[in-house]
C-alpha positions as CSV (number, residue, x, y, z in Angstrom):
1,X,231.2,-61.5,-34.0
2,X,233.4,-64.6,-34.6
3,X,236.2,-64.3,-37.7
4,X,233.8,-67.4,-39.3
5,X,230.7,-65.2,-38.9
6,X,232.3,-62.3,-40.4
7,X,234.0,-64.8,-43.7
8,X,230.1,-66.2,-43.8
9,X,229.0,-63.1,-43.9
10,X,230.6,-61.9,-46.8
11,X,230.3,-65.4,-48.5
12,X,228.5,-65.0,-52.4
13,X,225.4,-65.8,-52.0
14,X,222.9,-66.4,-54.6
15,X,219.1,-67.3,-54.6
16,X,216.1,-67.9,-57.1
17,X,213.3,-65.2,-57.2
18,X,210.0,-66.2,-58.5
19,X,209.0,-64.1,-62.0
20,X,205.9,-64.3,-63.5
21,X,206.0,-63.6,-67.4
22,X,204.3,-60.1,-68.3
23,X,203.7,-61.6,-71.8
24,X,202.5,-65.2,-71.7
25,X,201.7,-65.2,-67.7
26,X,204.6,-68.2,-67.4
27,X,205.8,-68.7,-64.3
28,X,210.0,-69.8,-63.5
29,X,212.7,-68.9,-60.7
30,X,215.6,-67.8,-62.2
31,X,218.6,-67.4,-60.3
32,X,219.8,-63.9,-58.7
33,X,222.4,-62.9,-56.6
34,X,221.9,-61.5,-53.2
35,X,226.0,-61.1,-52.2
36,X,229.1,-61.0,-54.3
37,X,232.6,-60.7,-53.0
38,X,234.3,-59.5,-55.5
39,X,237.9,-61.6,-53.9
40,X,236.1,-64.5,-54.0
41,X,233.5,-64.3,-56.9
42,X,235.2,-62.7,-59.7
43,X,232.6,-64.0,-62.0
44,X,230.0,-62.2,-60.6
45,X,231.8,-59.1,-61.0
46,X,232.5,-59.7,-64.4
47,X,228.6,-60.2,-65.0
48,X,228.0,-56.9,-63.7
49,X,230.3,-55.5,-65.8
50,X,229.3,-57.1,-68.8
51,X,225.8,-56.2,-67.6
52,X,224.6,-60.0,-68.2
53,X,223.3,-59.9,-64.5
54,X,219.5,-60.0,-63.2
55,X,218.0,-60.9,-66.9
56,X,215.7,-63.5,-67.8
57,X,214.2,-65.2,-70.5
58,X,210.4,-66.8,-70.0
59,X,210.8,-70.3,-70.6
60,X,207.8,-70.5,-72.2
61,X,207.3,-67.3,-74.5
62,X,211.3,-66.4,-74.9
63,X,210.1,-62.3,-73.6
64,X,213.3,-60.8,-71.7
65,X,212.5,-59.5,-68.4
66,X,214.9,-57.3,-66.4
67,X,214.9,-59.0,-62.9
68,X,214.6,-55.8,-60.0
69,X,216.0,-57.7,-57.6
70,X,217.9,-56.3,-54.6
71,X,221.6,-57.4,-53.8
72,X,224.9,-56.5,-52.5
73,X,228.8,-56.3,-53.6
74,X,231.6,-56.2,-50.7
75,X,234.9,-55.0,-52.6
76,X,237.8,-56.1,-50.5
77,X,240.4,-53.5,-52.5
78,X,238.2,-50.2,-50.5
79,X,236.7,-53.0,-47.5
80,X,233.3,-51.4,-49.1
81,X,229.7,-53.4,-49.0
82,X,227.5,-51.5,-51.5
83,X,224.1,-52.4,-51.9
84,X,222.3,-52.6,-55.1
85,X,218.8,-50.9,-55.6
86,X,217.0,-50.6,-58.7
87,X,217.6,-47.5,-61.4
88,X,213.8,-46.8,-61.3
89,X,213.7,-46.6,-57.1
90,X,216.3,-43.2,-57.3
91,X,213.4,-41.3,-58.2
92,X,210.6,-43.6,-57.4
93,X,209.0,-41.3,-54.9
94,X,206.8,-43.0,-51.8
95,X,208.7,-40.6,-49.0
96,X,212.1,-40.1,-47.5
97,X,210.7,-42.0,-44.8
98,X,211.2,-45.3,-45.9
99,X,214.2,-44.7,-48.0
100,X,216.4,-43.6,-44.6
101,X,214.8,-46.6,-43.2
102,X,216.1,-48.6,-45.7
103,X,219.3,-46.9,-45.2
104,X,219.3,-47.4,-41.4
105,X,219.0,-51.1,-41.4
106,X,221.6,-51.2,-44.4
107,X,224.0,-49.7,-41.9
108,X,222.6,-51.8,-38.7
109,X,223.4,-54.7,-40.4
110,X,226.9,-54.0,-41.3
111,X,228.0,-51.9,-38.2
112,X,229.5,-54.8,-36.0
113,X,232.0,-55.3,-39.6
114,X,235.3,-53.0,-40.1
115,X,233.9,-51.9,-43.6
116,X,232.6,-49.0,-45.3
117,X,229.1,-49.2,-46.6
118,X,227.2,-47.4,-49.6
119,X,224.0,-47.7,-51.9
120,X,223.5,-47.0,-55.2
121,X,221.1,-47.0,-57.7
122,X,221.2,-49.8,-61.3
123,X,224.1,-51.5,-62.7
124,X,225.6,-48.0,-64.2
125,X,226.3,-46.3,-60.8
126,X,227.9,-49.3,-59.3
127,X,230.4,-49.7,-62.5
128,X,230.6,-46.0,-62.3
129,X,231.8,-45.7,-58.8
130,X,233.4,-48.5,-57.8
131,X,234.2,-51.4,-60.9
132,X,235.9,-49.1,-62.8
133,X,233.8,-47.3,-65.6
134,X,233.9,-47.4,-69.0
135,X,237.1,-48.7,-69.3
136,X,236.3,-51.4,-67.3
137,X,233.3,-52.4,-69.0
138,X,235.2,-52.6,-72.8
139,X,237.5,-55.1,-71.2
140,X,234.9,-57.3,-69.9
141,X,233.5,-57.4,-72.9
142,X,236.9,-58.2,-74.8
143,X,236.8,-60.9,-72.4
144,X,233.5,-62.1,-73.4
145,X,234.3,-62.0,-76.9
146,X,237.3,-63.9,-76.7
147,X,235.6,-65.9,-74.7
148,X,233.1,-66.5,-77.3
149,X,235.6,-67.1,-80.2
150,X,237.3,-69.9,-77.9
151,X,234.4,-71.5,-77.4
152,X,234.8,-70.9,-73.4
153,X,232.3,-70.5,-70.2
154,X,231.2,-67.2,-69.6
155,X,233.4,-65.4,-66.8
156,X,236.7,-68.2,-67.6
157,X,239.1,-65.5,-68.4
158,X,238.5,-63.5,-65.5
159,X,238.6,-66.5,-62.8
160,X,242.2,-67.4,-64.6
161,X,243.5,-63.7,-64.2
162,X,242.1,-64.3,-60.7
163,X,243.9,-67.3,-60.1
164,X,247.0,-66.1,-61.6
165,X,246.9,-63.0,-59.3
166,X,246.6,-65.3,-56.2
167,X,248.7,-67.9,-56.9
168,X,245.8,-70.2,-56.7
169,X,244.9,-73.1,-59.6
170,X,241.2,-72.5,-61.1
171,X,238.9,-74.7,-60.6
């Protein structure tokens, strides 16, 4: 695989999913995230952290919706692509079957990349074992509260400490 394969490979990516409201039967796309490099996406990470990630809002009714979406996070620090799976799926049942088959073409897709691969299950295993923890998570969201009091964007303090750390100007 060419180097510009492999950089578009690990390139954020994000998409719109199609939700239908549970409540009012609206319908709307919000937007999800299928990859985040951590390197290059820094806000992303931060949204996991702060846990604002794969939640809606019906336009219509206001009803929250968790968004089950299925995505994955390449850390360049451990050169480690760890996909995403819902909480509910760890214990969701339907055979082992389809679960190592999931698992196969996880590691199919990633075997001609240098780069570890791993799955977990909800927003708390992948803060738990790989962004850090608890610790992590209380200073995202002393970020996002001095964010608030600054009146900044969401995810501004972390692309600055991101910028600083590379030498790079934010954009």
């Amino acid at each position: 695989m060419t180097e510009t394969a492999v950089s578009e490979k690990l390139t954020t990516r994000y998409t719109e999913t199609e939700l239908i409201c549970p409540k009012c039967k609206a319908r709307w796309s919000p937007v999800v995230a299928n990859f985040v490099n951590f390197e290059t996406d820094p806000a992303g990470r931060e949204g996991m952290l702060r846990k604002a990630m794969h939640h809606a809002y019906c336009p219509a009714c206001k009803f929250h919706v968790d968004v089950d979406h299925i995505f994955a996070v390449y850390d360049p620090d451990s050169n480690t692509v760890v996909q995403v799976r819902p909480k509910w799926e760890f214990k969701a049942g339907g055979g082992e079957e389809i679960y190592w088959k999931r698992l196969e073409t996880l590691l199919l897709n990633w075997a001609d990349h240098d780069v570890k691969v791993d799955v977990v299950f909800g927003f708390d295993e992948l803060i738990e074992k790989y962004l850090g923890g608890e610790e992590a998570v209380g200073a995202a969201m002393a970020r996002a509260k001095q964010e608030r009091s600054e009146g900044l964007e969401s995810g501004t303090i972390v692309k600055q400490l991101a910028a600083a750390r590379t030498g790079s100007s934010t954009a």
